[in-house]
DRENSE-967599 format. One record per residue (C-alpha): residue in three letters; z, y, x. Coordinates in pm, whole numbers, padded with zeros to 5 digits, always signed. Each point is the difference from the previous one (the first is absolute). Example, Ala and Ser with C-alpha at 12.3 -4.5 7.8 and 13.67 -1.06 7.14 Angstrom:
<rs>
ALA+00780-00450+01230/SER-00066+00344+00137/
</rs>
This chain:
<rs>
UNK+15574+08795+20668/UNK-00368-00046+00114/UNK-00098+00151+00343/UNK-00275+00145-00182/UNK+00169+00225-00231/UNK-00025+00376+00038/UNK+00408+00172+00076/UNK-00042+00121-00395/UNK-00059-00355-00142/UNK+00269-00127+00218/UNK+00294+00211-00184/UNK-00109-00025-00356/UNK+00246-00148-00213/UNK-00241-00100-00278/UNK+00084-00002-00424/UNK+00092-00347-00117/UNK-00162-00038-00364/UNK+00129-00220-00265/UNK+00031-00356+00040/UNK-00328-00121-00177/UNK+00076-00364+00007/UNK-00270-00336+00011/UNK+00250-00185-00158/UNK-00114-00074-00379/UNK+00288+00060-00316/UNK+00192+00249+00172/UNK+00176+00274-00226/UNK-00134+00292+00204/UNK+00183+00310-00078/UNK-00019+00198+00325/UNK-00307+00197+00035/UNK-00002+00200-00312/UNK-00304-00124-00122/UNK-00062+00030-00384/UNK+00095-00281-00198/UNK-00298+00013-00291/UNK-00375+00018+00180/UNK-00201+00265-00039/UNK-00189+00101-00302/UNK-00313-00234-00084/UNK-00219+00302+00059/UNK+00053-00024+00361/UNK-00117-00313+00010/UNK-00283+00047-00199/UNK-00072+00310+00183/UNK+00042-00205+00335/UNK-00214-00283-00099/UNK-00279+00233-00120/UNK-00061+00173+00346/UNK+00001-00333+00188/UNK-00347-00051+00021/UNK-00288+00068+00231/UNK+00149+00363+00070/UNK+00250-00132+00212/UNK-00255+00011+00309/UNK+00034+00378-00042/UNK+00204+00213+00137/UNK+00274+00140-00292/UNK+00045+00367-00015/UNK+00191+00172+00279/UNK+00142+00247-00232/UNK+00081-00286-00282/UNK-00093+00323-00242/UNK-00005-00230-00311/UNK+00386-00080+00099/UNK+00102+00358+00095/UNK-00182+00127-00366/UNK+00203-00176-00157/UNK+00352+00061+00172/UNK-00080+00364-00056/UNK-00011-00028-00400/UNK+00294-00201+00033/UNK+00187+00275+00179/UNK-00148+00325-00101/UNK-00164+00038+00364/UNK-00334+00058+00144/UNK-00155-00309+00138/UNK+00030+00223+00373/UNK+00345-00023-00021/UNK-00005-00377-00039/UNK+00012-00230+00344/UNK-00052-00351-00029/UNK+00096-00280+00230/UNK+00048-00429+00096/UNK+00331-00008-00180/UNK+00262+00324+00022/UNK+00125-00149+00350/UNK-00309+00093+00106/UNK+00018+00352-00159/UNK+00307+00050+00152/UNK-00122-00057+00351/UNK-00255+00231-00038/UNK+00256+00276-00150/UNK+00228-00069+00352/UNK-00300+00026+00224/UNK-00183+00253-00197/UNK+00265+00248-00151/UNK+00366-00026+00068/UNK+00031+00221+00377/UNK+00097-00175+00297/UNK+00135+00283+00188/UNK+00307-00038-00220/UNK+00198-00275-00128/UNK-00122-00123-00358/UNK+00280-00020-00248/UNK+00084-00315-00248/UNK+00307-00172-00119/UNK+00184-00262+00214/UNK-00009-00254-00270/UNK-00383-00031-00125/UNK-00299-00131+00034/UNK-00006-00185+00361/UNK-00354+00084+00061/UNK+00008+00400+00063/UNK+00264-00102+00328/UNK-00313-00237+00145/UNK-00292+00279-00122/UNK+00237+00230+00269/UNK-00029-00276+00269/UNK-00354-00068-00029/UNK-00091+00406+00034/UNK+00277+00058+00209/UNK+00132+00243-00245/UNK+00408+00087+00014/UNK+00196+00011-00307/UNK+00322+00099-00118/UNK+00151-00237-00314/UNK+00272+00175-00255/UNK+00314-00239-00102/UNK-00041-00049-00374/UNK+00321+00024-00174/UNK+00232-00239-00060/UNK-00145-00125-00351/UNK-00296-00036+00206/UNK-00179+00327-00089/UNK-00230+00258+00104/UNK+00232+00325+00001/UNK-00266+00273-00033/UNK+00173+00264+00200/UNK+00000-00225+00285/UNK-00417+00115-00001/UNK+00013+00333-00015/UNK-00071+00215+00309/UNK+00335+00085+00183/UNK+00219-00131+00279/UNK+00050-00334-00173/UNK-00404-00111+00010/UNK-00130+00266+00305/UNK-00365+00028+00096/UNK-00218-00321-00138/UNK-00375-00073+00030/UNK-00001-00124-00375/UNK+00248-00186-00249/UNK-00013-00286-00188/UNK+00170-00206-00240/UNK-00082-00267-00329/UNK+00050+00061-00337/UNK+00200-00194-00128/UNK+00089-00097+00355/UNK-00053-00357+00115/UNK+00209-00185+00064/UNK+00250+00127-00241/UNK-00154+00065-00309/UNK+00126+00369-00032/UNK-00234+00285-00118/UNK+00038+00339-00007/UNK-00048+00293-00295/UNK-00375+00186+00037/UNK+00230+00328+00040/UNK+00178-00167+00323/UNK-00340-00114+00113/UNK-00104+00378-00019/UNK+00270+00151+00183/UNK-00057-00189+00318/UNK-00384+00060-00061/UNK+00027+00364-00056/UNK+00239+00062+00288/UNK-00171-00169+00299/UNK-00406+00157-00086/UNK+00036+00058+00369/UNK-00076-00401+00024/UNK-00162-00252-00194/UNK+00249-00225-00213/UNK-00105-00304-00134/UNK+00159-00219-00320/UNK-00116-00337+00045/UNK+00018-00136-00363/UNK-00094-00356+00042/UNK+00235-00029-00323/UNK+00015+00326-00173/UNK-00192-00240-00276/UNK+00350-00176-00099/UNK+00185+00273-00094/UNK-00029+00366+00127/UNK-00233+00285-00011/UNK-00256+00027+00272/UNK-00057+00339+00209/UNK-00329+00012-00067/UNK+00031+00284-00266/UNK+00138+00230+00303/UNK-00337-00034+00220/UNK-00143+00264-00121/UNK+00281+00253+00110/UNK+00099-00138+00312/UNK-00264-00049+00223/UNK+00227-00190+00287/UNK+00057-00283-00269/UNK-00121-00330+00025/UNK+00026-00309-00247/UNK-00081-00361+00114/UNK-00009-00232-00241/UNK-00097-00378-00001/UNK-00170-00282-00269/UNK+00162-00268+00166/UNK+00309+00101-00261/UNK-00031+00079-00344/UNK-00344-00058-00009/UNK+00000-00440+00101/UNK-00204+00113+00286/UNK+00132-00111+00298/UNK-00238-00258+00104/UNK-00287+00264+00027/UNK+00155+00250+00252/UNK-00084+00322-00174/UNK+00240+00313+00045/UNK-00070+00381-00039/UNK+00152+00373+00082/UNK-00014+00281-00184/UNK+00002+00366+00122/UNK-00126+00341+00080/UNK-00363-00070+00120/UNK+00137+00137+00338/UNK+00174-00305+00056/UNK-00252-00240-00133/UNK-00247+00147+00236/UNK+00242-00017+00291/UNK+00056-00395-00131/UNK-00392-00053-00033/UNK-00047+00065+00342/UNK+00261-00227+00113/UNK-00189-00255-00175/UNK-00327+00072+00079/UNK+00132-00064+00383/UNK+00180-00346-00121/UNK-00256-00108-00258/UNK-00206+00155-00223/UNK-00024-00310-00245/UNK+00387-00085-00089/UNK-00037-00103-00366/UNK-00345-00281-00053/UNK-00203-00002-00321/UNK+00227-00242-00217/UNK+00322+00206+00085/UNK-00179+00326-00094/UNK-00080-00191-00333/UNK+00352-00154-00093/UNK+00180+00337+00103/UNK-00194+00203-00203/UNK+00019-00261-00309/UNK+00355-00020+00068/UNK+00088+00337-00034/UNK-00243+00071-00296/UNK+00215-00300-00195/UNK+00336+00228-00103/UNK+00075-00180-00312/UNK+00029-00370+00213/UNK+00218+00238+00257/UNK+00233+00155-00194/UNK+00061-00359-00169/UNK+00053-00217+00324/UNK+00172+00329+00139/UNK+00198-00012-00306/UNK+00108-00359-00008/UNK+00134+00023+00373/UNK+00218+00301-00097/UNK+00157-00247-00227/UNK+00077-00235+00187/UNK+00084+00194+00270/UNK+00302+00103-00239/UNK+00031-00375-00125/UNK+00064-00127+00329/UNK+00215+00281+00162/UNK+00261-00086-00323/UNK+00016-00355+00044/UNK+00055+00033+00414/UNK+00285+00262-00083/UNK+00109-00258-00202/UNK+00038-00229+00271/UNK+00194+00256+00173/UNK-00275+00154+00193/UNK-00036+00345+00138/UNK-00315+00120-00140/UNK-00142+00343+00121/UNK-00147+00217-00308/UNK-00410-00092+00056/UNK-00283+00200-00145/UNK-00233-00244+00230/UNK-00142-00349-00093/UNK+00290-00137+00198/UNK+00340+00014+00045/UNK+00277+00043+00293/UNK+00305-00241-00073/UNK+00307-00141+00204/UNK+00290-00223-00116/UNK+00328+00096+00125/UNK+00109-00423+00060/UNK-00315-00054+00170/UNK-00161+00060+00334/UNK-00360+00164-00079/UNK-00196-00186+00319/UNK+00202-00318-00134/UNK-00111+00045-00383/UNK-00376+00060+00100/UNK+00008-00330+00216/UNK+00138-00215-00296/UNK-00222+00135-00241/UNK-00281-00079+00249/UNK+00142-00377-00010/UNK-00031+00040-00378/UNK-00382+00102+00007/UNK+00089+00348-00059/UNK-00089+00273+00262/UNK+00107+00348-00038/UNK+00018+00296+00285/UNK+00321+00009+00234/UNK-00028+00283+00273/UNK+00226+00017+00318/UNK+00054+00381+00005/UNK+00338+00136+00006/UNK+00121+00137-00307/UNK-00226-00280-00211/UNK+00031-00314+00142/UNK+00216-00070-00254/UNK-00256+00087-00281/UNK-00265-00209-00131/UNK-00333+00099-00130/UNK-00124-00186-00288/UNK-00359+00079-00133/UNK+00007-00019-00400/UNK-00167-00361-00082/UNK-00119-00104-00311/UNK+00250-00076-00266/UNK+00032-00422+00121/UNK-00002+00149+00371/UNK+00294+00194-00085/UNK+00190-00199-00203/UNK-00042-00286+00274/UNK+00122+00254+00241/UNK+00343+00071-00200/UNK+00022-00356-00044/UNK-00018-00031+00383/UNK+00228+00303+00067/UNK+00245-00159-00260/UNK-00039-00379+00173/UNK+00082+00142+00396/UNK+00317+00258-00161/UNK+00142-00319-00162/UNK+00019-00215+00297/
</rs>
């Protein structure tokens, strides 16, 4: 602790990404990154715009980008917010949107970043137990004694880091009975296997959708995430940026995003190949004797009755292989594997099988 931190820096407790190792030939299966790269468009789209331009300034607004979005979903480009990856979006949506005079609301197993976002704007929150399959009960979010006053709630769909999703009616009922508040779905993998709440914006003006290229679309590399709302809340989230920094996305992010998102026929096939071996590789772990949660994410939550889940993640790690292990109670006996490419999973089972044998 430096002498020359301010009292708030002192008490942050920081998110710990993914390992994103130096070492070459690794197996890396713990950052959900897509296993096929991004359509060929992108590239070509990337390559085209880098050229003298770059001395410019991009657009502000990334309008090109948010045009596009807004025919994919059915929206007005207004109710389209774009920002440096959907971390960054999120930030914006705690700072910007989610009240601070009352505890915001999220699950106690989920994403591990909306915990620090609360830190870092000295927000309070309140999480909800999921259940013991490790799921989001709905009732637990609607207004009563069991959730109280909040500022805001918020929760992935499917959740992260479990895999689960929930039903577009469930989504609705929490949506519809807490207008009092905004409620955001962050659906970083909606992509892989559910419907997204997008189709409900236009009746409930306290929703808000986050999504994220780094997924389904190959695009994690180039940092490009995005919300979707009542123009009420992307106004509220533009002026939050336009305080932080009124340039997030640069000119050759602007131009992959949109080419990425204008590609559906190279999506829905990548997206389409992970899905099956998503279902490949949870049969073959059960197999093994594995407890595999049901996934509708490009990942999936496993633990083997016979075998510690902090000791399995370190001998995979001597065999090249890294996958996710959290310490949080109730999953540190879970592992999360990121779906690979067909060799990257068989090599896994062949691991999984190799360490369960000895």
């Amino acid at each position: 602790m430096s002498r020359y931190w301010n009292s708030l820096v002192a008490k942050l407790d920081p998110y710990v990404p993914g390992e994103q190792p130096l070492v070459q030939h690794l197996i890396k299966l713990n950052t959900n990154e897509h296993p096929f790269g991004p359509s060929p468009k992108v590239i070509e789209a990337i390559k085209a715009n880098a050229n003298d331009d770059l001395r410019l300034y991009p657009d502000p607004t990334a309008l090109a980008l948010r045009r596009s979005l807004a025919r994919r979903y059915g929206l007005a480009s207004d109710q389209i917010f774009v920002g440096n990856g959907s971390d960054e979006v999120l930030a914006h949506v705690f700072h910007a949107l989610l009240k601070h005079e009352q505890p915001v609301v999220f699950p106690d197993i989920t994403y591990s970043f909306y915990p620090v976002y609360c830190g870092l704007y000295e927000i309070a929150y309140k999480t909800i137990a999921l259940d013991d399959q490790l799921n989001i009960r709905v009732e637990d979010y609607l207004p009563g004694a069991a959730v109280g006053a909040v500022g805001g709630i918020i929760f992935p769909n499917p959740n992260a880091p479990t895999g689960a999703a929930h039903a577009l009616d469930a989504i609705e009922r929490i949506v519809a009975a807490n207008q009092h508040v905004v409620v955001v779905v962050d659906e970083a993998y909606v992509d892989f296997g559910t419907d997204t709440a997008a189709s409900l914006i236009n009746q409930y003006p306290n929703l808000l959708v986050v999504h994220t290229l780094s997924k389904s679309r190959s695009l994690a590399g180039l940092r490009v995430g995005y919300a979707m709302g009542h123009i009420d809340l992307i106004q509220g989230l533009d002026r939050v940026k336009n305080c932080f920094n009124s340039y997030p996305l640069d000119r050759l992010a602007i131009a992959g995003a949109t080419a990425a998102i204008e590609d559906q026929a190279y999506f829905e096939k990548t997206r389409d190949e992970v899905v099956a071996l998503r279902t490949t590789l949870t049969l073959a772990l059960q197999k093994l004797g594995f407890d595999v949660l049901p996934s509708k994410a490009n990942f999936v939550f496993a633990k083997h009755p016979a075998k510690d889940g902090a000791a399995l993640s370190a001998a995979l790690r001597d065999k090249n292989i890294i996958v996710r292990h959290f310490k949080t109670p109730r999953i540190d006996q879970y592992l999360r594997i990121t779906i690979g490419t067909q060799e990257e999973c068989a090599k896994l089972l062949a691991a999984c099988e190799s360490i369960l044998r000895a």
